[in-house]
N, C-alpha and C positions, 0 to 999 in steps of 0.2 A: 124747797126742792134743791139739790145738792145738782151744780153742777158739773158736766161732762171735765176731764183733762184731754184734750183735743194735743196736745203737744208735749215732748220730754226731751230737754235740749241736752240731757246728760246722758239718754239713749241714744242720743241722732248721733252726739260727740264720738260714744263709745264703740258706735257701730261704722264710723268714718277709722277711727284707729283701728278696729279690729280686723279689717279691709285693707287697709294700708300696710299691716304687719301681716298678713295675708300672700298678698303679694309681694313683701320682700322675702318672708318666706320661701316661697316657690323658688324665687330666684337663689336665693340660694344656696336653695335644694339644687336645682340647676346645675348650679357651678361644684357641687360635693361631686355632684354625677358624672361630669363631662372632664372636672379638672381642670376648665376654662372659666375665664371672667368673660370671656366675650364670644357667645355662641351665637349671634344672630345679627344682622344689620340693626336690628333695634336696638340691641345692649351699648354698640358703639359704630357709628354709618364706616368711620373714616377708617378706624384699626379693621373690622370685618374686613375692609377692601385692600389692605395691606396685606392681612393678614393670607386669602384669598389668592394675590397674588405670590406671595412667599411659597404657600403649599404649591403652585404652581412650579417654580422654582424647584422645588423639593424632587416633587414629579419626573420635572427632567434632568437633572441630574443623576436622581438612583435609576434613570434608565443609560445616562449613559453612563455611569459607572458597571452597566453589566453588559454594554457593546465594547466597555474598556475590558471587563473581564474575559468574554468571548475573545478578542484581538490579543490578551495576554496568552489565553492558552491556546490558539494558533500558531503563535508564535514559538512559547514554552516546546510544543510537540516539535516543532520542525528543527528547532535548536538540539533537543536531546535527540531526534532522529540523524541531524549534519553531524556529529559527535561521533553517534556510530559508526558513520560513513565514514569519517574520517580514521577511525581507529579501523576500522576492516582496509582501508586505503593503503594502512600503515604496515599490516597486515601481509597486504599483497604484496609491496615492496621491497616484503625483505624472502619474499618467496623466489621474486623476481633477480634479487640481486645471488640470490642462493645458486640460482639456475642459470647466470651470467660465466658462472664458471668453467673454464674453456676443460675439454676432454670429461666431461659428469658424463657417467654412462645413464642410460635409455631408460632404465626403469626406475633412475632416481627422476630424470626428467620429467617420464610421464606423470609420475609422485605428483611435484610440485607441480606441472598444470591441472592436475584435480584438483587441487587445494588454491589455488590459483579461481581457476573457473568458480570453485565452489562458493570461494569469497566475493566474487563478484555478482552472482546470482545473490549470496544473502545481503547484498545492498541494494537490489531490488527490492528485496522483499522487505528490506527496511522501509524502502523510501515510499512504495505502496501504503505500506501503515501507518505516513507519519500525517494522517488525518485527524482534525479536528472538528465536529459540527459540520462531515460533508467538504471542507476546506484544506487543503492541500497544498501547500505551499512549494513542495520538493519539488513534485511527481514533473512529467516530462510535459509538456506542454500547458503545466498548470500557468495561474494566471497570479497579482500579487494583490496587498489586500489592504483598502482602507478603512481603518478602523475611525470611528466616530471618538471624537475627543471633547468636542463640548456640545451645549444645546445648541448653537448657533451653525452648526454643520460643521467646525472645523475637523479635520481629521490627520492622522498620522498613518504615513505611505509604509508598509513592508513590503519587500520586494521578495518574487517568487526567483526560486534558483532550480535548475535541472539537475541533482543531483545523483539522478538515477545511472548504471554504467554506462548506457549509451551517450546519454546526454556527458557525461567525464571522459567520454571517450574509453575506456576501460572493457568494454563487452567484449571485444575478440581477440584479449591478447594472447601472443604467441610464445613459449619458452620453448618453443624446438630446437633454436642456434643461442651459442653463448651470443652471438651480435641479436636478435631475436628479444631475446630475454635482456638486452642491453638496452635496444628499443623500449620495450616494456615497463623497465626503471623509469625511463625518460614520460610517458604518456602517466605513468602513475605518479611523478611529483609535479604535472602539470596537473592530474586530476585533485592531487592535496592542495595545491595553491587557491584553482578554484572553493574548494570546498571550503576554506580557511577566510575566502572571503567572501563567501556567502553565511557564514558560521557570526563574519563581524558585521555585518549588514543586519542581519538577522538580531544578533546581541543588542545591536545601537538601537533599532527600532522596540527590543523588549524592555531598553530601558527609557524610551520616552513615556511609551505607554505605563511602566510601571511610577512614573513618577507621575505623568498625567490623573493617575488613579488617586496617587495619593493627593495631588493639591485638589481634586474633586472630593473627594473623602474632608477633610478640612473646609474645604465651601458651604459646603450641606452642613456639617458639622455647627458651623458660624450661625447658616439659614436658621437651621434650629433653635440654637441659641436664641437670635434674636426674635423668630416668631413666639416663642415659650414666654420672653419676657414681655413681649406682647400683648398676649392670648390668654397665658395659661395661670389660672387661680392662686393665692397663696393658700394651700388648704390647711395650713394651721390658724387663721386666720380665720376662714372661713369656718371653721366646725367650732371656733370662738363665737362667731356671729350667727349660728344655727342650734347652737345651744341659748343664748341671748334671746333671742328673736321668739324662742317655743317658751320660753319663759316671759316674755312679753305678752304673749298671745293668751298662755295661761291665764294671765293678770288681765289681761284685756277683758274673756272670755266673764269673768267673777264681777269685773267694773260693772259690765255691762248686764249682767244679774242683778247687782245690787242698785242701778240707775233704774231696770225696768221695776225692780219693788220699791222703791221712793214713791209713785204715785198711789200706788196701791197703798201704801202705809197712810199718805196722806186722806185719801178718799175714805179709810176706816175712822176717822177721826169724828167726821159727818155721819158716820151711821147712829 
């Protein structure tokens, strides 16, 4: 009586490798997919939790990189609107000094106070629109505006200016007397001075924030960096070792064909 093969130590072998290249397989496949070496607290406890915290980092910085963007273009708007103001300022001055002129008859006068008034009213209407996001930095009782500059809550102060005519004193001025319009010169190079230094307030603060942006833009940049050398796969590399691995597996896949015919070859020997 021919007996049983109860065991096949070159199958058990074969099927332990074939399992094992199995699973390094998957992984990785894994890392082809994701572009990572380390996608899970199992692949590495220590780097996940670095890593984890990095993206966090990331996180809050592109957020405030865009309350830096928001506070530039508040800024931007109010600066190109103080510009106008002050060129229609400049405007008005020489309307004023025009109509300073002693014996100007009446219907040159009236002239320039239309032209006068009319430029005053359109720095209203400037300073009305010089909104950003609801934000308003000009307008006459507006308010001023802190902008967020890193995660930790620090911020950069712009200050609101009233640039509007009343708030420059400029709303009701009068060219009816050369002394009048002489007046008038005088309230309109106090309203330039204001304006000119609301214009450098305004400036110094759009260039904190614009350099704020930039060393935040370089922080995340670095974060990057270093998470990437961390985290993320060599996938030349890798599609070496998943080409390797399926040719392993290949070869695994035939051992272990040819370990499970060993017994069967042997058992025909006894027939």
């Amino acid at each position: 009586m021919v007996n049983s093969i109860h065991n096949n130590p070159g199958a058990t072998n074969g099927v332990r490798e074939l399992s094992r290249s199995s699973s390094v397989l998957e992984k990785i496949q894994e890392r082809a997919a994701t572009g990572k070496k380390v996608n899970s607290p199992k692949d590495d406890a220590a780097i996940f939790a670095i890593a984890q915290q990095l993206e966090s980092q990331l996180a809050g910085a592109a957020a405030v990189k865009t309350n830096l963007a928001f506070g530039e273009s508040v800024t931007g708007t109010a600066m190109a609107a103080g510009q106008e103001v002050s060129d229609l300022l400049i405007e008005a001055k020489a309307k004023a000094v025009q109509a300073s002129q002693d014996g100007l008859d009446q219907a040159s006068r009236d002239a320039l106070q239309a032209d006068l008034n009319s430029l005053t009213a359109q720095i209203d209407t400037v300073v009305s629109s010089a909104s950003f996001g609801g934000k308003n930095l000009l307008e006459q009782g507006g308010t001023g505006l802190n902008v967020q500059a890193s995660e930790n809550g620090d911020t950069i102060a712009v200050q609101s200016a009233d640039l509007s005519s009343a708030g420059l004193g400029v709303d009701s001025l009068s060219l009816g007397t050369a002394a009048d319009a002489q007046n008038a010169v005088g309230s309109i190079e106090s309203a330039l001075k204001n304006t000119d230094r609301a214009l450098a307030n305004l400036g110094s603060s759009a260039n904190r924030i614009d350099e704020q942006s930039k060393f935040t833009t370089v922080l995340s940049d670095a974060t990057k960096q270093g998470l990437g050398n961390m985290v993320d796969a060599d996938m030349g590399a890798e599609a070496a070792k998943l080409l390797a691995t399926e040719v392993k597996l290949r070869l695994g896949v035939q051992s272990l064909s040819i370990a499970n015919a060993a017994p069967r070859n042997i058992a025909s020997l006894f027939e």
